[in-house]
C-alpha positions in Angstrom: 0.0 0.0 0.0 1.6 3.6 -0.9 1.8 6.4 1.6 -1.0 7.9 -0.2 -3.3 4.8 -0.6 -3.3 5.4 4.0 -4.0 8.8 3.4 -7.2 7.9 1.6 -8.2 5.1 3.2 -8.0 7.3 6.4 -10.3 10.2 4.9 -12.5 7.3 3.7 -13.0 6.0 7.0 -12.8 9.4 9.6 -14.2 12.0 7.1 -10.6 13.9 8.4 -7.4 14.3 6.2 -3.7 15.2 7.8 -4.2 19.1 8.0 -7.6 18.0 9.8 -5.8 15.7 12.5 -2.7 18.3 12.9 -5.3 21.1 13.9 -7.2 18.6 16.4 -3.7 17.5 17.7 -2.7 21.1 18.4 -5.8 22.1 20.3 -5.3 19.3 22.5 -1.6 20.0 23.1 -0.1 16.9 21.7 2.5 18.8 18.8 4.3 20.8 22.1 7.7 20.0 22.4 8.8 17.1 24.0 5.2 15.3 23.2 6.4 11.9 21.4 4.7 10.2 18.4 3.4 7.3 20.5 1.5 9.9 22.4 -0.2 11.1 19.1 -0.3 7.4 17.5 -2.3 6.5 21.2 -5.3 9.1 20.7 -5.7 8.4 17.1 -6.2 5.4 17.6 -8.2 5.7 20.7 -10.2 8.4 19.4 -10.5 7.6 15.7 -10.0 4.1 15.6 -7.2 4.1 13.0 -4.8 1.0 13.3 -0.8 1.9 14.0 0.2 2.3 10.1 -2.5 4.3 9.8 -1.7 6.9 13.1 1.6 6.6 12.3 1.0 7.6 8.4 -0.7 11.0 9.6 2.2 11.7 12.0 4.5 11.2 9.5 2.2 13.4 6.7 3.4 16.2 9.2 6.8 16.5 8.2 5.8 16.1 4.3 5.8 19.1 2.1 2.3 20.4 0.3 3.1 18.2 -2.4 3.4 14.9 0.0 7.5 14.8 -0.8 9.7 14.6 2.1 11.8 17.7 2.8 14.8 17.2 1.3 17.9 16.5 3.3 19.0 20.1 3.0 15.5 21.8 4.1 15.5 19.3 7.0 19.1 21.1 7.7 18.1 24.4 7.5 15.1 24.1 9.5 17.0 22.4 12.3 19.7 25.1 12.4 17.2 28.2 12.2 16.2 30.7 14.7 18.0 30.6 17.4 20.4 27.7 16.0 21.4 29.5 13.5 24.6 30.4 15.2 25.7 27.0 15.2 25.3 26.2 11.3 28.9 26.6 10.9 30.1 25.0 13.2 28.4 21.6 12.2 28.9 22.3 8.2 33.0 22.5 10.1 32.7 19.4 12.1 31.1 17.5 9.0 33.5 18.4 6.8 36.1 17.3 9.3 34.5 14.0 9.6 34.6 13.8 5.8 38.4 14.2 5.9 38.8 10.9 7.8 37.9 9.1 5.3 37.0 8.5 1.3 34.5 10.1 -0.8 31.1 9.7 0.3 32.1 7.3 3.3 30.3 10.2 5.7 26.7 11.3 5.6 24.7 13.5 7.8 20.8 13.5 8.1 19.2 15.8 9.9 16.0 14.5 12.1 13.7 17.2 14.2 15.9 18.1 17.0 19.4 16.4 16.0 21.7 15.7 12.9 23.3 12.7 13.2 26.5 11.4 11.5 27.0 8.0 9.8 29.8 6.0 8.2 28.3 3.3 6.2 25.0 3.3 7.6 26.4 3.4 11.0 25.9 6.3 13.5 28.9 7.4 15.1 28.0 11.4 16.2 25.3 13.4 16.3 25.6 17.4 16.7 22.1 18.9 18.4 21.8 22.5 18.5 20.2 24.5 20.9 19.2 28.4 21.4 22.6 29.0 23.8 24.5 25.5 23.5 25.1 22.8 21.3 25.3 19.0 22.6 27.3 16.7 20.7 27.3 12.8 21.1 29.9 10.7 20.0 29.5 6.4 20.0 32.8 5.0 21.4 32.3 2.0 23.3 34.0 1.5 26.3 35.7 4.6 26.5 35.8 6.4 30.0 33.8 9.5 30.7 35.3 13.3 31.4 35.4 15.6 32.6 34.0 16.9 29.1 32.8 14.3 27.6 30.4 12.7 29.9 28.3 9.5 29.7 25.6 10.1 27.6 23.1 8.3 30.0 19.7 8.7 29.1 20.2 11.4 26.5 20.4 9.5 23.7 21.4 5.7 23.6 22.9 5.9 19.7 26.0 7.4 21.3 27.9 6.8 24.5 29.1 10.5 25.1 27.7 13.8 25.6 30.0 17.0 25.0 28.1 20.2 25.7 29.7 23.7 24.2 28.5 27.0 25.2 30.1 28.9 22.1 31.8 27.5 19.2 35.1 28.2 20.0 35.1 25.7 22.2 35.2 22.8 19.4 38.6 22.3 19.7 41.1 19.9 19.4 39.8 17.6 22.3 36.4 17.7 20.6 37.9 16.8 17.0 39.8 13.5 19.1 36.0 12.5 20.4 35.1 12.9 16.3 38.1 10.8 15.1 37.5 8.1 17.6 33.4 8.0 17.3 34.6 7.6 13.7 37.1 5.2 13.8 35.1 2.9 16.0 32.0 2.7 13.8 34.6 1.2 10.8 
């Protein structure tokens, strides 16, 4: 079944289309930040009666453009790094390109999700760079290396990586943040 075909059959059944559910969702609170999909998925399907696929077809309608095409990977970027973000555009477009120096063409890709950009080398996630308003957090996967001072155990924050770096301005990407990159990159080989 295409993406579309769940649209329809979703209209067919609630008499609602994605625009429809998006305005209900925000009257009852549920597209605030730090509400999670499941959250959403749970009351359509509680209040509408729409199977998971379904739910999670209109959740995922959101983040399509008017024409029902996924942002492409560079409008995904730019949105992430906008407002108050912005500051930190260059910073990541530095760090990426350092990542790409490790190794050959193409080996390093970045792709952007709604809070975070994360870094891969062959389909494998080695960093992610999330920007804030006044900091940026960035998470590097290097199993069984020990925290510091810096570069503390990323706990809870987000289990793709095993470290969590937190810089205040970006002058503080420095060399001991470019080691974290080389080894996050190195161990995802």
């Amino acid at each position: 079944m295409t993406f579309q075909a769940y649209l329809d059959n979703i209209r067919a059944k609630t008499g609602k289309g994605p625009e429809d559910f998006k305005a209900l969702a925000e009257a009852r609170g549920l597209l605030a930040p730090g509400v999670k999909a499941g959250a959403v998925a749970a009351w359509l399907k509680a209040d509408f009666d729409l199977g998971h696929g379904h739910a999670m077809a209109v959740i995922a309608s959101w983040r399509r453009g008017p024409d029902g095409a996924r942002a492409s990977p560079d409008a995904r970027l730019d949105k992430l790094f906008s407002g108050g973000r912005a500051a930190w555009r260059r910073a990541f477009d530095d760090l990426l390109a350092t990542a790409r120096g490790f190794g050959g063409a193409g080996d390093v890709s970045a792709s952007a999700a709604d809070k975070y950009v994360s870094l891969t080398r062959g389909g494998r996630k080695f960093a992610i760079v999330q920007p804030g308003a006044s900091f940026a957090d960035l998470g590097f996967k290097v199993p069984g290396a020990p925290a510091t001072a810096r570069a503390a155990a990323a706990g809870s924050w987000n289990p793709m990586v095993t470290h969590r770096l937190r810089v205040a301005e970006t002058g503080e990407i420095d060399a001991e943040v470019l080691a974290w990159l080389r080894a996050a990159y190195d161990a995802a080989a």
